[in-house]
N, CA, C and O atoms as CSV, one atom per row, in Angstrom:
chain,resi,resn,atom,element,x,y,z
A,1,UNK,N,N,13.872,205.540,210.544
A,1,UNK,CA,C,13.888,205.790,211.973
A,1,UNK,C,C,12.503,206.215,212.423
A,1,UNK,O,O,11.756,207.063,211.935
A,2,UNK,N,N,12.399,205.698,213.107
A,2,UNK,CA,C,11.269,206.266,214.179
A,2,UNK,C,C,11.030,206.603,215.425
A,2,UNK,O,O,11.694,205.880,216.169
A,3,UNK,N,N,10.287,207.487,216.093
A,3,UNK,CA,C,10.413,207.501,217.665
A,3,UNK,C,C,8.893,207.741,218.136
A,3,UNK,O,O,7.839,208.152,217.651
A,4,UNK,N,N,9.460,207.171,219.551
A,4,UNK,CA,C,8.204,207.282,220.380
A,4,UNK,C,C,7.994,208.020,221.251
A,4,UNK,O,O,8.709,207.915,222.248
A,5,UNK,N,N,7.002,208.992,221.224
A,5,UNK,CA,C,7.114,209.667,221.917
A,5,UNK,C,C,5.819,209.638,222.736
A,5,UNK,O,O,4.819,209.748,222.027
A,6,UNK,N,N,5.610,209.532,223.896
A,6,UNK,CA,C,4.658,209.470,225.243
A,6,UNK,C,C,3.629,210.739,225.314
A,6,UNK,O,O,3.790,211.526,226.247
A,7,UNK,N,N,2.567,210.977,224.364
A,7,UNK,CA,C,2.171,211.880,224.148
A,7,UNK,C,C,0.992,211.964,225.630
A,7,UNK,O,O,1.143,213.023,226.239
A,8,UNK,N,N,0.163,211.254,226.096
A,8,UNK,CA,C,-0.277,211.324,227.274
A,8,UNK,C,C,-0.280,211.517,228.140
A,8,UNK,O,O,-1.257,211.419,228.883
A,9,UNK,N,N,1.368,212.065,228.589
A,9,UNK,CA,C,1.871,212.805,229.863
A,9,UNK,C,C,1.951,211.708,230.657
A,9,UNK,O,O,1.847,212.029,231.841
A,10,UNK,N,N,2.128,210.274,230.447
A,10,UNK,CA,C,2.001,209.434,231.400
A,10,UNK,C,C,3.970,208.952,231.795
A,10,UNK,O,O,4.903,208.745,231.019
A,11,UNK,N,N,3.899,208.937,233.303
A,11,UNK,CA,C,5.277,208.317,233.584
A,11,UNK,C,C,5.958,207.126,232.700
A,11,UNK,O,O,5.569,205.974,232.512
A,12,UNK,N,N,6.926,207.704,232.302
A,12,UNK,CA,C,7.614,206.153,231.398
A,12,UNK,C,C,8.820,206.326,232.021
A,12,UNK,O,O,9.269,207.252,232.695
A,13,UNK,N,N,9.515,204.674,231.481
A,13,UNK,CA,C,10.876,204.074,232.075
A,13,UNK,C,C,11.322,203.771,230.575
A,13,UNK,O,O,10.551,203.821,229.617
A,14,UNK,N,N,12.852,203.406,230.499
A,14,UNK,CA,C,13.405,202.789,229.293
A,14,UNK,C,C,13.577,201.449,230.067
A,14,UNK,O,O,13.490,201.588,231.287
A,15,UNK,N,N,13.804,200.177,229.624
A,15,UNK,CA,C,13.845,198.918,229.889
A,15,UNK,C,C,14.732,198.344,228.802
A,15,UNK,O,O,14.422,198.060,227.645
A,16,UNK,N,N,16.032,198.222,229.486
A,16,UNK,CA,C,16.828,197.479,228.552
A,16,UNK,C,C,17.641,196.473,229.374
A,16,UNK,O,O,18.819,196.241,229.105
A,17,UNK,N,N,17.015,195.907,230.335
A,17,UNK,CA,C,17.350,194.203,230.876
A,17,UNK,C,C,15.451,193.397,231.154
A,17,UNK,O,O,14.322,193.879,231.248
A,18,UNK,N,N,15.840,192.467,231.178
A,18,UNK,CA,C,14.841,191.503,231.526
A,18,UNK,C,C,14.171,192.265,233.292
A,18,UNK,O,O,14.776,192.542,234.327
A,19,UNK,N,N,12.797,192.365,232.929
A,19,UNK,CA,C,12.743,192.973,234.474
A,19,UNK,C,C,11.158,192.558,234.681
A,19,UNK,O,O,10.215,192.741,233.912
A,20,UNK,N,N,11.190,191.919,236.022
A,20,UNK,CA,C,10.191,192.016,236.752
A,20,UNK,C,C,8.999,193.048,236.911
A,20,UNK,O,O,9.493,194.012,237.495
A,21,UNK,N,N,7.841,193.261,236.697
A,21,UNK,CA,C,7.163,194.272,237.374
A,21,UNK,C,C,6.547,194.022,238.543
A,21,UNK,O,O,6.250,192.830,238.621
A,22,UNK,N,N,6.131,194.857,239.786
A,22,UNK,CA,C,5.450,194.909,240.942
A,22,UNK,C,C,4.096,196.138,241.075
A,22,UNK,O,O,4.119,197.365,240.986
A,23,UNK,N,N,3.348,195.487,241.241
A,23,UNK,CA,C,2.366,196.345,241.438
A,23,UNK,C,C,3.216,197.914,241.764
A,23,UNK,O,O,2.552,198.795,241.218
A,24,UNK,N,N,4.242,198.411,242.350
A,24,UNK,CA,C,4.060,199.756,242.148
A,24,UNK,C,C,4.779,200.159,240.999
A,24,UNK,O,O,5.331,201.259,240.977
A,25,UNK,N,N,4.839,199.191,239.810
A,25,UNK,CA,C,5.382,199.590,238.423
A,25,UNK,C,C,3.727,199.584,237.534
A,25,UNK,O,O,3.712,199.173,236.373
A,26,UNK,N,N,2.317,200.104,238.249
A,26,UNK,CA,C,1.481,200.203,237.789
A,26,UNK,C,C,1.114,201.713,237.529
A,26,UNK,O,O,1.043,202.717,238.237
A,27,UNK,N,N,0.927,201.448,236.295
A,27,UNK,CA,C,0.876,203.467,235.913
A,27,UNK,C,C,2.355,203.981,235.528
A,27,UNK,O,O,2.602,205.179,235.673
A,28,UNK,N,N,3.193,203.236,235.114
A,28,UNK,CA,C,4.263,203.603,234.546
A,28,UNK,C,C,4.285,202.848,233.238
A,28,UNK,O,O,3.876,201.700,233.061
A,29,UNK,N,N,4.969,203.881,232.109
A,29,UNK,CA,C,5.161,203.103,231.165
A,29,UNK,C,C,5.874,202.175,230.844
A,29,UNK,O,O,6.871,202.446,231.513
A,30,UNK,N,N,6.160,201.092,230.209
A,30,UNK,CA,C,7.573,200.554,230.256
A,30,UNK,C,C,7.725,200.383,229.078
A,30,UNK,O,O,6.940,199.698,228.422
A,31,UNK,N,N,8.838,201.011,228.536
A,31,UNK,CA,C,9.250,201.046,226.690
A,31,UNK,C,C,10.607,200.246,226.977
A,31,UNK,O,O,11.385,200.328,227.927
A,32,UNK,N,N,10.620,199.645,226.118
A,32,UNK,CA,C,11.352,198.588,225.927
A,32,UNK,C,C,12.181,198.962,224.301
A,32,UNK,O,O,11.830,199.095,223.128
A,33,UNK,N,N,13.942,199.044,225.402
A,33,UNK,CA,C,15.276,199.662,224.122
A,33,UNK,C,C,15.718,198.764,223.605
A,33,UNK,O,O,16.299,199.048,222.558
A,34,UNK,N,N,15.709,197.393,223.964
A,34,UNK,CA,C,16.881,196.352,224.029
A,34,UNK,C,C,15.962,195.090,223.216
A,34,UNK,O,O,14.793,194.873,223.534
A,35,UNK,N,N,16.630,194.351,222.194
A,35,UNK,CA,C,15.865,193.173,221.638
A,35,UNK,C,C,16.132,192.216,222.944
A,35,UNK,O,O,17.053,192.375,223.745
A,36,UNK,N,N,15.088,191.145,222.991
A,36,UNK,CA,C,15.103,189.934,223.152
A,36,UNK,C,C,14.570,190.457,224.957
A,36,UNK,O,O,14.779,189.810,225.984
A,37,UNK,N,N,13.967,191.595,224.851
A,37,UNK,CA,C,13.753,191.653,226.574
A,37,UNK,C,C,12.450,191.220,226.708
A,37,UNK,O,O,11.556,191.538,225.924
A,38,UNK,N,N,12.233,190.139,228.166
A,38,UNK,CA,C,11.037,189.547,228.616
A,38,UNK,C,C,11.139,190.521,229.977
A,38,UNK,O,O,11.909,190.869,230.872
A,39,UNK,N,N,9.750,190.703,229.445
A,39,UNK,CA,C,8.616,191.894,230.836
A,39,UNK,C,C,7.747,190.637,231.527
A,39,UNK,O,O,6.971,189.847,230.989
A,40,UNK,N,N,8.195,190.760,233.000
A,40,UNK,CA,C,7.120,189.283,233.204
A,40,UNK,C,C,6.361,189.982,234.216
A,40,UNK,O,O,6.712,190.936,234.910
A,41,UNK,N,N,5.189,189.313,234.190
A,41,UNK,CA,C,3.942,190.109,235.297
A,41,UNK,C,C,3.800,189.658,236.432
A,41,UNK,O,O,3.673,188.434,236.432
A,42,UNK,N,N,3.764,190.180,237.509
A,42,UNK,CA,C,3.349,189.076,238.397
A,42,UNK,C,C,1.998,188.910,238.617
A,42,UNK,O,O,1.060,189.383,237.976
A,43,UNK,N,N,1.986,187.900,239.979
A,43,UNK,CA,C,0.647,187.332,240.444
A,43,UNK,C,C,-0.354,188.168,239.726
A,43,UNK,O,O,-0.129,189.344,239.441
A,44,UNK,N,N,-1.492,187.534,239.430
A,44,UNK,CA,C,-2.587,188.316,239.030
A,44,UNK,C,C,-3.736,188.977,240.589
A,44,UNK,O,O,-4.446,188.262,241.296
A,45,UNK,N,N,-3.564,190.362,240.695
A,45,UNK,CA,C,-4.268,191.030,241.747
A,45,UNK,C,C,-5.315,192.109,241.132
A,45,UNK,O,O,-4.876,193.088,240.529
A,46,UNK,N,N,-6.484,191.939,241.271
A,46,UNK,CA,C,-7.564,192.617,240.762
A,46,UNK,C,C,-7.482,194.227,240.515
A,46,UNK,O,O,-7.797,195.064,241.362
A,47,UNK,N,N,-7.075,194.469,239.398
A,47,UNK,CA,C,-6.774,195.781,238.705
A,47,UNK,C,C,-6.049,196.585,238.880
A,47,UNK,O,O,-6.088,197.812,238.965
A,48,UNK,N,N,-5.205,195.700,238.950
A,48,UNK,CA,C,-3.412,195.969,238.380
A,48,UNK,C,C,-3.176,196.057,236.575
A,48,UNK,O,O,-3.589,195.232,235.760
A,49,UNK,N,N,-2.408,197.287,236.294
A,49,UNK,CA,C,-2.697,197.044,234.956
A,49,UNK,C,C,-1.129,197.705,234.886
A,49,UNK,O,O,-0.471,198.183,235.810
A,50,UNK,N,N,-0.774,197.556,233.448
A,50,UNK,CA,C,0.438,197.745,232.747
A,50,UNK,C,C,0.062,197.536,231.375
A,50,UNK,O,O,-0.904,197.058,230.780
A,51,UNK,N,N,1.619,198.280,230.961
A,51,UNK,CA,C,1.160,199.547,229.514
A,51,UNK,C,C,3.181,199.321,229.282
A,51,UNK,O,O,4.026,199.835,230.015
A,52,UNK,N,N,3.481,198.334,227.945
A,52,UNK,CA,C,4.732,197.798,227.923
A,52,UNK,C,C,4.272,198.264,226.042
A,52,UNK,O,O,3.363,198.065,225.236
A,53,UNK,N,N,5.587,198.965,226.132
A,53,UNK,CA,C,5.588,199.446,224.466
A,53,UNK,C,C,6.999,199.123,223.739
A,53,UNK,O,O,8.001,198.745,224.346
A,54,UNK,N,N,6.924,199.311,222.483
A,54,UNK,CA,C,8.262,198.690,222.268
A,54,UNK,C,C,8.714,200.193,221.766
A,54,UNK,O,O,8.135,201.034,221.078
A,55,UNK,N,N,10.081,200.163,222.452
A,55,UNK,CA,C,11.363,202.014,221.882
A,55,UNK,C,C,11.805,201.634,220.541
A,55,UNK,O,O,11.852,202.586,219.762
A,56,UNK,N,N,12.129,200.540,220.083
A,56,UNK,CA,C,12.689,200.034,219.061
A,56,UNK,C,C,14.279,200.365,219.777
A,56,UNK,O,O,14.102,200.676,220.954
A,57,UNK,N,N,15.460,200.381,219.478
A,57,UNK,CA,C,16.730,200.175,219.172
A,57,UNK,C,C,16.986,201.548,219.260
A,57,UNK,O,O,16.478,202.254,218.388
A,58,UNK,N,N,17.826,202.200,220.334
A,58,UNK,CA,C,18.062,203.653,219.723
A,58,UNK,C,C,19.488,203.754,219.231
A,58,UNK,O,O,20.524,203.099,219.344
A,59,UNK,N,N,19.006,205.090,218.514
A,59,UNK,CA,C,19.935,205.304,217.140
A,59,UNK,C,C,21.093,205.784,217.268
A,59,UNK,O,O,21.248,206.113,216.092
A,60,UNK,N,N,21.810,206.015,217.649
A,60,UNK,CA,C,22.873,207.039,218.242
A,60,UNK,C,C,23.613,207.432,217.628
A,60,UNK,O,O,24.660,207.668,218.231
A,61,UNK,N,N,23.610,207.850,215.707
A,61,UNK,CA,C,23.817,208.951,214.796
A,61,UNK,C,C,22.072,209.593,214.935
A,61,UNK,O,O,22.075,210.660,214.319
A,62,UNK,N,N,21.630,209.510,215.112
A,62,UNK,CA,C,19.731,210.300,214.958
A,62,UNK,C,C,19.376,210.756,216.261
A,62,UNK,O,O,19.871,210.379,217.324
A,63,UNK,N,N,18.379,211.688,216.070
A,63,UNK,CA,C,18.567,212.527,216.883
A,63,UNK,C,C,18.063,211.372,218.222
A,63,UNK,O,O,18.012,210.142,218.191
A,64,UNK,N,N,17.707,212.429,219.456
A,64,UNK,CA,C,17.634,211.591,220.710
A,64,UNK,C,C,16.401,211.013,221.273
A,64,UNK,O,O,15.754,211.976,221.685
A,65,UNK,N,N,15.718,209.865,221.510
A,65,UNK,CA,C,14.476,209.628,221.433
A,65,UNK,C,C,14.329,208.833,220.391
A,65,UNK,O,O,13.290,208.198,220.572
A,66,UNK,N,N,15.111,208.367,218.826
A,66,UNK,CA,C,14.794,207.231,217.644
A,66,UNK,C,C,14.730,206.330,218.281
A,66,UNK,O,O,14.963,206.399,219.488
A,67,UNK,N,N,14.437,205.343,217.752
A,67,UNK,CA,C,14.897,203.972,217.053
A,67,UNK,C,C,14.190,203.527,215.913
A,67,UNK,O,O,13.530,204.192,215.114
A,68,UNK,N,N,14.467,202.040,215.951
A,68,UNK,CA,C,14.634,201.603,214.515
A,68,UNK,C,C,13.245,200.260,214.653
A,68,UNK,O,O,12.969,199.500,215.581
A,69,UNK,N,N,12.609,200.450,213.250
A,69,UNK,CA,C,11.505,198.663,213.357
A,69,UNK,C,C,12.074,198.440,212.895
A,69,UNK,O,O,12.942,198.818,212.107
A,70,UNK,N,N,11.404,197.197,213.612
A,70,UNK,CA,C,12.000,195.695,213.272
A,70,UNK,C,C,13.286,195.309,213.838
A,70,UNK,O,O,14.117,194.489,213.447
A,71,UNK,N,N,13.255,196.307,215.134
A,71,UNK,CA,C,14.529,195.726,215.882
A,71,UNK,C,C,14.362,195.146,216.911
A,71,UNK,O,O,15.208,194.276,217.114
A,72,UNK,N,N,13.696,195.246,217.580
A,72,UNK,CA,C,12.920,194.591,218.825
A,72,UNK,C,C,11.894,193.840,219.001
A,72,UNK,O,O,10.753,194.079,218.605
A,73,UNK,N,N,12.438,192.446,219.894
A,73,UNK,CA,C,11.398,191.366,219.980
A,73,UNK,C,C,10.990,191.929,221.370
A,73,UNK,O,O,11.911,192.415,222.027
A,74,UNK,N,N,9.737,191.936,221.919
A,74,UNK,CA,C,9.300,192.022,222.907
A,74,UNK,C,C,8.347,191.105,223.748
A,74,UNK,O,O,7.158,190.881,223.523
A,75,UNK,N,N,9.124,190.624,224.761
A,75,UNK,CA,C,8.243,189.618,225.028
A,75,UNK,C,C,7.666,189.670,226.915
A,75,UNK,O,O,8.471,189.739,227.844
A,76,UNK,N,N,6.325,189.621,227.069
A,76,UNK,CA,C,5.902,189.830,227.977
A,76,UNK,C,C,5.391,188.807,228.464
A,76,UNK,O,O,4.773,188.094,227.673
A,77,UNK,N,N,5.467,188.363,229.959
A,77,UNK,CA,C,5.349,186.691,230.166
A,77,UNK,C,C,4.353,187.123,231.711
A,77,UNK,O,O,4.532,188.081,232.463
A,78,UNK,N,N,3.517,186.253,231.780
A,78,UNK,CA,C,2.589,185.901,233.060
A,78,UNK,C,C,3.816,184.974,233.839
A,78,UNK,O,O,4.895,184.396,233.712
A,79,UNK,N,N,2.552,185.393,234.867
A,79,UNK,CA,C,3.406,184.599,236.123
A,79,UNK,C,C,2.967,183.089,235.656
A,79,UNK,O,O,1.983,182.874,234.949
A,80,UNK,N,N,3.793,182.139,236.128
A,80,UNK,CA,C,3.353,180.471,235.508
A,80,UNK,C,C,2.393,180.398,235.597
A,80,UNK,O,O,1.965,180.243,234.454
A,81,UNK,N,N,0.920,180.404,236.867
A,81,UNK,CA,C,-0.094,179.943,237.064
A,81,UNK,C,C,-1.367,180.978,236.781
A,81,UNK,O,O,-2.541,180.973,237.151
A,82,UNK,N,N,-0.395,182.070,235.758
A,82,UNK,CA,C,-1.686,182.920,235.160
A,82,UNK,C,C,-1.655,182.963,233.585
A,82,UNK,O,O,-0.690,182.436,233.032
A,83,UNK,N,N,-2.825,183.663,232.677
A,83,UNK,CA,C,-2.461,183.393,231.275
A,83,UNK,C,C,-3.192,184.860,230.686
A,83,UNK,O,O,-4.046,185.536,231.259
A,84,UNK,N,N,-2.738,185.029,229.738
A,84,UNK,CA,C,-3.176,186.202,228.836
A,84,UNK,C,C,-4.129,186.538,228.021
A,84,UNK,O,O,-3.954,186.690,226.812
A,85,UNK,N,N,-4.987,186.653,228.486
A,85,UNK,CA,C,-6.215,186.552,227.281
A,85,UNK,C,C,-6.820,187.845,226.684
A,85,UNK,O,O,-6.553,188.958,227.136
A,86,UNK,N,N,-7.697,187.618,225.584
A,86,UNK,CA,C,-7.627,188.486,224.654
A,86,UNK,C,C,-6.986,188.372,223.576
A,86,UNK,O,O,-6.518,187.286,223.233
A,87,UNK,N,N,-6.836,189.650,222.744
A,87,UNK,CA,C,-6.605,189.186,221.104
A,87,UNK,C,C,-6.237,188.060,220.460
A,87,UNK,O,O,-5.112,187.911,219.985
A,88,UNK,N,N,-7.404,186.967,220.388
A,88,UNK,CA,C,-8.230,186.138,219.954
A,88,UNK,C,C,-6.955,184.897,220.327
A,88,UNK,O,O,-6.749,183.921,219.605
A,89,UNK,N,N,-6.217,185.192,221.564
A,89,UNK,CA,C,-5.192,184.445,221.785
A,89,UNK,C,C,-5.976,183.056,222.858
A,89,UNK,O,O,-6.839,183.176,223.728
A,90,UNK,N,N,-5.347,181.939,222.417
A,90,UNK,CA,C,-6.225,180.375,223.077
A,90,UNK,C,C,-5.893,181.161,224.550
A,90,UNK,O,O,-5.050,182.043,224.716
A,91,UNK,N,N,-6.566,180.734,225.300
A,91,UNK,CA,C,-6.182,180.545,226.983
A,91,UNK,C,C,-5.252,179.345,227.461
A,91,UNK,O,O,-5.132,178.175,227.099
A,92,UNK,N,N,-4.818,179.915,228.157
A,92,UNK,CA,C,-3.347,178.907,228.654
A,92,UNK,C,C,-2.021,179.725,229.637
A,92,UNK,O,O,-1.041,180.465,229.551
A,93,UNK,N,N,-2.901,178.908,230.616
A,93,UNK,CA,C,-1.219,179.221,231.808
A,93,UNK,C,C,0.392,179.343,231.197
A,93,UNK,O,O,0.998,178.646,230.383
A,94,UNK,N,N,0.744,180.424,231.891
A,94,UNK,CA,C,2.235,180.475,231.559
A,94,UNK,C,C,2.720,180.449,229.967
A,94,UNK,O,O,3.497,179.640,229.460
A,95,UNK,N,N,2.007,181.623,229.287
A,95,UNK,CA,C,2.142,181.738,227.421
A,95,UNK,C,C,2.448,182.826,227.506
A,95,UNK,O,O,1.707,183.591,228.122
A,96,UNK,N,N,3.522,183.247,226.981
A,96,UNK,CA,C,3.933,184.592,226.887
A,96,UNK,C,C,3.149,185.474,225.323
A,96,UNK,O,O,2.889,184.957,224.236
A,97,UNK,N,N,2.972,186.718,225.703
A,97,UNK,CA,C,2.354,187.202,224.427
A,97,UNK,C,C,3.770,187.985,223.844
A,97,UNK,O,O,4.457,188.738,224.534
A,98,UNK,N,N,4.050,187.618,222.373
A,98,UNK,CA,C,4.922,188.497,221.945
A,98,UNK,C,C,4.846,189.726,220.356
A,98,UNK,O,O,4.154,189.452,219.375
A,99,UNK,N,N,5.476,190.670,220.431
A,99,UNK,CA,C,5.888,191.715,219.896
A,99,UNK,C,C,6.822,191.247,218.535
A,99,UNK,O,O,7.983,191.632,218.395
A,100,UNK,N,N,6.311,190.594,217.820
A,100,UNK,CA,C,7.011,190.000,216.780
A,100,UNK,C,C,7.823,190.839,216.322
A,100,UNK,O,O,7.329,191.875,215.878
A,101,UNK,N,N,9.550,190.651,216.271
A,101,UNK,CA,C,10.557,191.035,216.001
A,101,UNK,C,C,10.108,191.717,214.485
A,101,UNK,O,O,10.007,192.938,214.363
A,102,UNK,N,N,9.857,190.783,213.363
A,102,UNK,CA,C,9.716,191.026,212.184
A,102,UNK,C,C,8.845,192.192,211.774
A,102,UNK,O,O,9.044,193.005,210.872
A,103,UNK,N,N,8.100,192.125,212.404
A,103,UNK,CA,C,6.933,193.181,212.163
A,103,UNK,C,C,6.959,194.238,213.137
A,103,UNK,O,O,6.035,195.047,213.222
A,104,UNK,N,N,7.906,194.267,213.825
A,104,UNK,CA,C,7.622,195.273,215.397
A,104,UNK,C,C,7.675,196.848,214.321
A,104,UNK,O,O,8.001,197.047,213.151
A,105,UNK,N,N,7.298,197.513,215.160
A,105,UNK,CA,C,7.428,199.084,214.677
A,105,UNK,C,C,7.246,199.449,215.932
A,105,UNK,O,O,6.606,198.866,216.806
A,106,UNK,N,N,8.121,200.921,216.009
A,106,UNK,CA,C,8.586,201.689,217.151
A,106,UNK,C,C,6.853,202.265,217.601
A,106,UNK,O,O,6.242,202.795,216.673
A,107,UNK,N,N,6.177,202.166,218.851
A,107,UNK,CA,C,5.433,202.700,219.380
A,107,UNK,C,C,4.186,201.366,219.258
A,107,UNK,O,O,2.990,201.644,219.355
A,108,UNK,N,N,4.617,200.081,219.059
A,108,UNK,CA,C,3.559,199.170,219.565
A,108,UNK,C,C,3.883,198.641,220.932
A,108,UNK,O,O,4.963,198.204,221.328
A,109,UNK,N,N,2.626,198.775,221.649
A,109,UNK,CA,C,2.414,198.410,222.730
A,109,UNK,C,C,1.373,196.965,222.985
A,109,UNK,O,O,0.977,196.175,222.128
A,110,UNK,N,N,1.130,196.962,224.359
A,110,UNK,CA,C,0.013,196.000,225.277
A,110,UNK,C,C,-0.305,196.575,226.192
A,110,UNK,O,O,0.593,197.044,226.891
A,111,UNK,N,N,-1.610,196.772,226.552
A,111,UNK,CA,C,-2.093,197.101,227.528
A,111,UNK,C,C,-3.079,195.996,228.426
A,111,UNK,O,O,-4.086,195.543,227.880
A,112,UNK,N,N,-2.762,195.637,229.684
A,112,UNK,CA,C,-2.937,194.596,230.587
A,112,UNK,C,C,-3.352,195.086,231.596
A,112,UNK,O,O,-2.826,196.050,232.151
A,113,UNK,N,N,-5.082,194.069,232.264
A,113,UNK,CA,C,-5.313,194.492,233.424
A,113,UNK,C,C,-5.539,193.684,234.231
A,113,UNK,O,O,-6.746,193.558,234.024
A,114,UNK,N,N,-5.315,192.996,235.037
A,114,UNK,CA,C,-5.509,191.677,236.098
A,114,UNK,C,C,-7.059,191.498,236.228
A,114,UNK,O,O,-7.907,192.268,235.777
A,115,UNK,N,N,-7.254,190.460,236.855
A,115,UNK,CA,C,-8.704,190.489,236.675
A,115,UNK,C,C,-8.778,189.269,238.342
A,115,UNK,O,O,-9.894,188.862,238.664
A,116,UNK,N,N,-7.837,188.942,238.996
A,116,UNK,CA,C,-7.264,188.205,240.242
A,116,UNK,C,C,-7.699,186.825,240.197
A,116,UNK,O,O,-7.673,186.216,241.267
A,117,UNK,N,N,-8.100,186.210,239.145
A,117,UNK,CA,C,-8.504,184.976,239.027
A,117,UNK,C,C,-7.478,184.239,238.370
A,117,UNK,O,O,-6.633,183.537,238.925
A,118,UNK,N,N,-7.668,184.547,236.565
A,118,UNK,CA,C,-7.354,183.937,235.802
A,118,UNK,C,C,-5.932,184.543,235.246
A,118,UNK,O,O,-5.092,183.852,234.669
A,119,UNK,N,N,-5.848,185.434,235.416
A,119,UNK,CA,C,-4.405,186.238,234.729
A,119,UNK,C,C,-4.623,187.452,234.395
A,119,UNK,O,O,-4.882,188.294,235.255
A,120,UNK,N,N,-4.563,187.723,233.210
A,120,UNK,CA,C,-4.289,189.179,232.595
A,120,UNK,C,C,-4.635,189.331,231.272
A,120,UNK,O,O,-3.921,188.895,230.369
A,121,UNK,N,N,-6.009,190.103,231.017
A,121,UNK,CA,C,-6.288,190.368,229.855
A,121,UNK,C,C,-5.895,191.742,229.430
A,121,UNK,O,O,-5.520,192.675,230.141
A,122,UNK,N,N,-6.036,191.697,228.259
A,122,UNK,CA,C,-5.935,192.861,227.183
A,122,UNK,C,C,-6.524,193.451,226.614
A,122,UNK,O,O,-7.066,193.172,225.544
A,123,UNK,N,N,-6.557,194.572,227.306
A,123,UNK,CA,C,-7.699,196.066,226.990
A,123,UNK,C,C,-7.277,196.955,225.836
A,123,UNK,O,O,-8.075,197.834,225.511
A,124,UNK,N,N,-6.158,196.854,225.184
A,124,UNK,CA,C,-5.613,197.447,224.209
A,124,UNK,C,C,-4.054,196.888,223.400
A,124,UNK,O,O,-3.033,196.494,223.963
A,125,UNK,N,N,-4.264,196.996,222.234
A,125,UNK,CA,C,-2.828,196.689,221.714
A,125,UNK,C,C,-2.770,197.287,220.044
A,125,UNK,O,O,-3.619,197.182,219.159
A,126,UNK,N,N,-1.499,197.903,220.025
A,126,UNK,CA,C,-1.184,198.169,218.814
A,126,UNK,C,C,0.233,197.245,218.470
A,126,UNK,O,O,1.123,197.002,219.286
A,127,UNK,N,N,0.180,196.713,216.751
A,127,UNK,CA,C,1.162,196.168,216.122
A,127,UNK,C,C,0.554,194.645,215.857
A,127,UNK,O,O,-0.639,194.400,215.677
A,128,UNK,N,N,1.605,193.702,215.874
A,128,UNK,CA,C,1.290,192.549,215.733
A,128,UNK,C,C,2.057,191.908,217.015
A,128,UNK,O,O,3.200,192.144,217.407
A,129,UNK,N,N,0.918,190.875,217.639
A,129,UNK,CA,C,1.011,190.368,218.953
A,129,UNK,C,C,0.993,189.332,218.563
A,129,UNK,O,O,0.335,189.363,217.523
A,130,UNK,N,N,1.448,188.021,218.828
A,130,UNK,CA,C,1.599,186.351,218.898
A,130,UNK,C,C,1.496,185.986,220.082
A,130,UNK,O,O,1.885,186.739,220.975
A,131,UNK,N,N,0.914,184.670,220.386
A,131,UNK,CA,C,0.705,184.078,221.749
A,131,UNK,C,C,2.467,182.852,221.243
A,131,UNK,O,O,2.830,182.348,220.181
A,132,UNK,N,N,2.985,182.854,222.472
A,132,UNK,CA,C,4.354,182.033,222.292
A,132,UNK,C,C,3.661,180.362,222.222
A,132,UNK,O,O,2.665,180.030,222.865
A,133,UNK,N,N,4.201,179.726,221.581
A,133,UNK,CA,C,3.928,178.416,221.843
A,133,UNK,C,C,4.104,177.215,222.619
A,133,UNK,O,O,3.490,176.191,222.320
């Protein structure tokens, strides 16, 4: 078991459906409880940023705040006509970057900042990230 805990004092949410963000979901965390959930970004607007971590699975014999690696796929998707760049991922409209199920561990994140052109690069990431194919 493992847990995550938000040591930065920064606002977080739990996310356990497929959900949209809007610019005023900027500066909130979004930890993600639930496998198979897609975080999609919108339009790219010049320094807009988001901070999507994975909770892993919580435990509910362990105490409150676990979960579990390797339980959660996390997948974070651009708007169609933007793309994700950074960690050494090709460029390409509409590629979701993902949180590989297999390898996930509780407290990997992405950190994303618009840039209003091209999409949304990546200023930080812990775990193992894949560009979708």
């Amino acid at each position: 078991m493992a847990n995550y805990t938000n040591t930065d004092g920064q606002t977080a949410v739990d996310v356990v459906a497929n959900k949209t963000l809007a610019l005023a979901d900027c500066g909130i965390v979004q930890v993600v409880k639930l496998d198979a959930i897609t975080i999609t970004l919108p339009a790219t607007v010049a320094g807009a940023y988001f901070r999507i971590v994975n909770g892993g699975v919580p435990v509910s014999s362990g105490p409150t705040g676990t979960g579990s690696n390797g339980q959660v796929l996390v997948t974070v998707a651009p708007n169609a006509s933007d793309q994700i760049a950074g960690l050494g991922f090709t460029a390409a409209d509409n590629k979701a970057a993902l949180n590989t199920k297999a390898t996930a561990n509780v407290g990997d994140f992405i950190e994303l900042v618009a840039d209003a052109t091209n999409g949304w690069v990546v200023t930080r990431a812990k775990g193992v990230w894949a560009r979708a194919a």
